[in-house]
C-alpha positions as a printed NumPy array, in Angstrom:
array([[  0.   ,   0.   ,   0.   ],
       [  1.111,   3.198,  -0.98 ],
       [  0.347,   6.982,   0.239],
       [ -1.465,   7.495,  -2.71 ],
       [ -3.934,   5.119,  -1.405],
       [ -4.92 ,   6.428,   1.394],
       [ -4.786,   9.934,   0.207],
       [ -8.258,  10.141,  -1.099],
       [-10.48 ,   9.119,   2.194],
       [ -7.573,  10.984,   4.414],
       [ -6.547,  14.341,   2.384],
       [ -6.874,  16.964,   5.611],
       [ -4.912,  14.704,   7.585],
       [ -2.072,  13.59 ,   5.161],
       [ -1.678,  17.395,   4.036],
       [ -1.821,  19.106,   8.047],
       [  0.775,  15.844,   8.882],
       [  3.147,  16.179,   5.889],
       [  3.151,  20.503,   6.71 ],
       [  4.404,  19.582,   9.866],
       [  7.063,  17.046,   8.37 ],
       [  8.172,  20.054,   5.984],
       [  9.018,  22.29 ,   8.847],
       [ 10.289,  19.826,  11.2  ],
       [ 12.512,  18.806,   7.344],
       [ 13.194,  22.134,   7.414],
       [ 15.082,  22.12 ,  11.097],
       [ 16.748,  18.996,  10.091],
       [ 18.533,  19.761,   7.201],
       [ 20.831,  21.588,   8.96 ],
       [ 22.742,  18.554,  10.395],
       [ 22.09 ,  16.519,   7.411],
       [ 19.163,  14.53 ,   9.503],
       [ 15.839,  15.388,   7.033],
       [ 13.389,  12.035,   6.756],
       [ 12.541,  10.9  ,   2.903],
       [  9.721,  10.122,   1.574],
       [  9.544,   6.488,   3.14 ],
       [  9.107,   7.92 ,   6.9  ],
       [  6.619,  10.239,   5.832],
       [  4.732,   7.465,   4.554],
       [  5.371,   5.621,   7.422],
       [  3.989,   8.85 ,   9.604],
       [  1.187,   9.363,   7.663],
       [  0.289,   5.742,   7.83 ],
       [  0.287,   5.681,  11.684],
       [ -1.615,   9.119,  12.061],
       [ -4.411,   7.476,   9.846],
       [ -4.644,   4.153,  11.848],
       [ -4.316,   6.802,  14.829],
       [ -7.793,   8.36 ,  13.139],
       [ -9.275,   5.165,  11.724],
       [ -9.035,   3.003,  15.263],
       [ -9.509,   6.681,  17.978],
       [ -6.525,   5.59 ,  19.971],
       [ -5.292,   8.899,  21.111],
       [ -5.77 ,  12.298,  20.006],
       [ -3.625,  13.58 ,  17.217],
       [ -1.394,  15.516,  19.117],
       [ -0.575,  12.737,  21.272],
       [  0.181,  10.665,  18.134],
       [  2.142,  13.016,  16.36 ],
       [  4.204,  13.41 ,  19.928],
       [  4.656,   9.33 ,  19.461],
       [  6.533,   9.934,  15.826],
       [  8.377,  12.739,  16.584],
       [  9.675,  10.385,  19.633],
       [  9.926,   7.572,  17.582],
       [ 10.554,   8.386,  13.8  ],
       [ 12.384,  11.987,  14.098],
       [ 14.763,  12.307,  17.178],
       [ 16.691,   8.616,  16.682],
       [ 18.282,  10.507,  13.478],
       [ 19.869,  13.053,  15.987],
       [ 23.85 ,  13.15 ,  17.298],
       [ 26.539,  14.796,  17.731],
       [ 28.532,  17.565,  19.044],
       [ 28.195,  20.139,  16.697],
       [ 26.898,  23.464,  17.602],
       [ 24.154,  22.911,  14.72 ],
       [ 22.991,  19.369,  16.636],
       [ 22.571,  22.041,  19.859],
       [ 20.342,  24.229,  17.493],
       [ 18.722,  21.983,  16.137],
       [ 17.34 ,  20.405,  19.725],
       [ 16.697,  23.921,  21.028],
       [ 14.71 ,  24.282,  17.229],
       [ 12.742,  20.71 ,  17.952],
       [ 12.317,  21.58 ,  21.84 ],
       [  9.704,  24.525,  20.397],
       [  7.955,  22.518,  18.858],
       [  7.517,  19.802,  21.358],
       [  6.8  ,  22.631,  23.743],
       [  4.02 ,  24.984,  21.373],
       [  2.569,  27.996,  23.021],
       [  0.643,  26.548,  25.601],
       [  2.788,  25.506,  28.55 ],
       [  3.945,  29.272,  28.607],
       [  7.639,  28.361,  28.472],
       [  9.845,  30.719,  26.295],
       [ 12.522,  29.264,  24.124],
       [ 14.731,  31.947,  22.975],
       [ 17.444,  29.776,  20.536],
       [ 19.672,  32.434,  20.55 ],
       [ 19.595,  32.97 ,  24.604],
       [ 19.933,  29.277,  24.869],
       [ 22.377,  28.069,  23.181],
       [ 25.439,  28.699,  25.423],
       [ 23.75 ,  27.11 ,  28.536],
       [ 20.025,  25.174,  28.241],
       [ 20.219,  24.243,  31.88 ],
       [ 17.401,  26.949,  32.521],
       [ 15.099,  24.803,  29.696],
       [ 16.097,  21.414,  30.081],
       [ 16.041,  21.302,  34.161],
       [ 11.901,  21.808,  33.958],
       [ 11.857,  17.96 ,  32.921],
       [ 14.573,  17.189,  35.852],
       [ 13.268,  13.913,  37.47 ],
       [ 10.907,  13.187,  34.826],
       [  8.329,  15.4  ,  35.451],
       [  6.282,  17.543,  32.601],
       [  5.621,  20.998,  32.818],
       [  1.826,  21.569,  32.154],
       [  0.469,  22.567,  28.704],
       [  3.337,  21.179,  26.725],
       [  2.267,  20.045,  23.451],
       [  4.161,  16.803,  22.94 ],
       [  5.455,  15.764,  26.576],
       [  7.512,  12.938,  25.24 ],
       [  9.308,  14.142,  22.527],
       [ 10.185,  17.133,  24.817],
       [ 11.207,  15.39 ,  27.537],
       [ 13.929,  13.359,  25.654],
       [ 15.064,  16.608,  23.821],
       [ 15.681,  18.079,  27.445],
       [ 17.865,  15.052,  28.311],
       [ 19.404,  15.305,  24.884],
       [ 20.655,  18.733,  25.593],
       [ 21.632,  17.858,  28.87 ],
       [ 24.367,  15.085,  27.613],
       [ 24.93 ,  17.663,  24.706],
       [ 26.286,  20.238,  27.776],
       [ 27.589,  17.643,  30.165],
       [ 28.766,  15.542,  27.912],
       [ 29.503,  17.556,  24.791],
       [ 28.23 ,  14.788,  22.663],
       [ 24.255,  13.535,  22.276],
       [ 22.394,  10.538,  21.171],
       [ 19.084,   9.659,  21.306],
       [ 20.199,   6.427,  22.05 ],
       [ 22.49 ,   7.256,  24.949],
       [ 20.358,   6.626,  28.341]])
């Protein structure tokens, strides 16, 4: 089964996913991380059994890709890799949970960002709670460290 398959019965939510895969792209490209056309499919795919079966909201879904599908493809030590989290970690955040993420401001020191997920707590209103808290741990080895991995626990 291909995209265009399930394009038809699913248009708003293939086009409002794949918008949000072009910005998040967008973020990416600076460290050489951007997802093809194979893990958009994949997205898309989950987001419409997501619809099709009610299993959680679409916010909570999306939060599930961007954990799953999106931050594994991020390491390093680069200043860029540091941008790029701070880039992600407004997105995860939105405008709801009333946390500010200046980039610029931020990218010397995160601790004043990353230490509002410090024993695994989420701050309220945040708009993916997942994917945010494992970008705030991802900066933290990024300063502590000076190297991060999605895959380093």
């Amino acid at each position: 089964m291909q995209l265009l398959d399930a394009y038809d019965t699913h248009k708003e939510l293939v086009v409002r996913t794949t918008e949000r895969l072009v910005k998040i792209n967008t973020l990416l490209e600076d460290i050489h991380a951007h997802v093809g056309f194979r893990v958009r499919d994949a997205i898309c795919f989950y987001m419409i059994y997501n619809d099709r079966y009610g299993l959680m909201d679409e916010e909570e879904a999306f939060d599930w890709q961007l954990l799953q599908k999106i931050l594994p493809r991020i390491q390093g030590s680069h200043s860029s890799v540091r941008r790029v989290l701070l880039n992600l970690m407004k997105v995860a955040i939105g405008s709801g949970a009333g946390i500010a993420v200046n980039v610029q401001d931020l990218t010397e020191d995160a601790s004043p960002l990353y230490m509002r997920w410090a024993a695994g707590q989420n701050p309220p209103g945040v708009k993916h709670p997942q994917s945010a808290r494992k970008l705030a741990y991802m900066l933290r080895r990024l300063e502590e460290d000076g190297f991060t991995s999605f895959w380093l626990s």
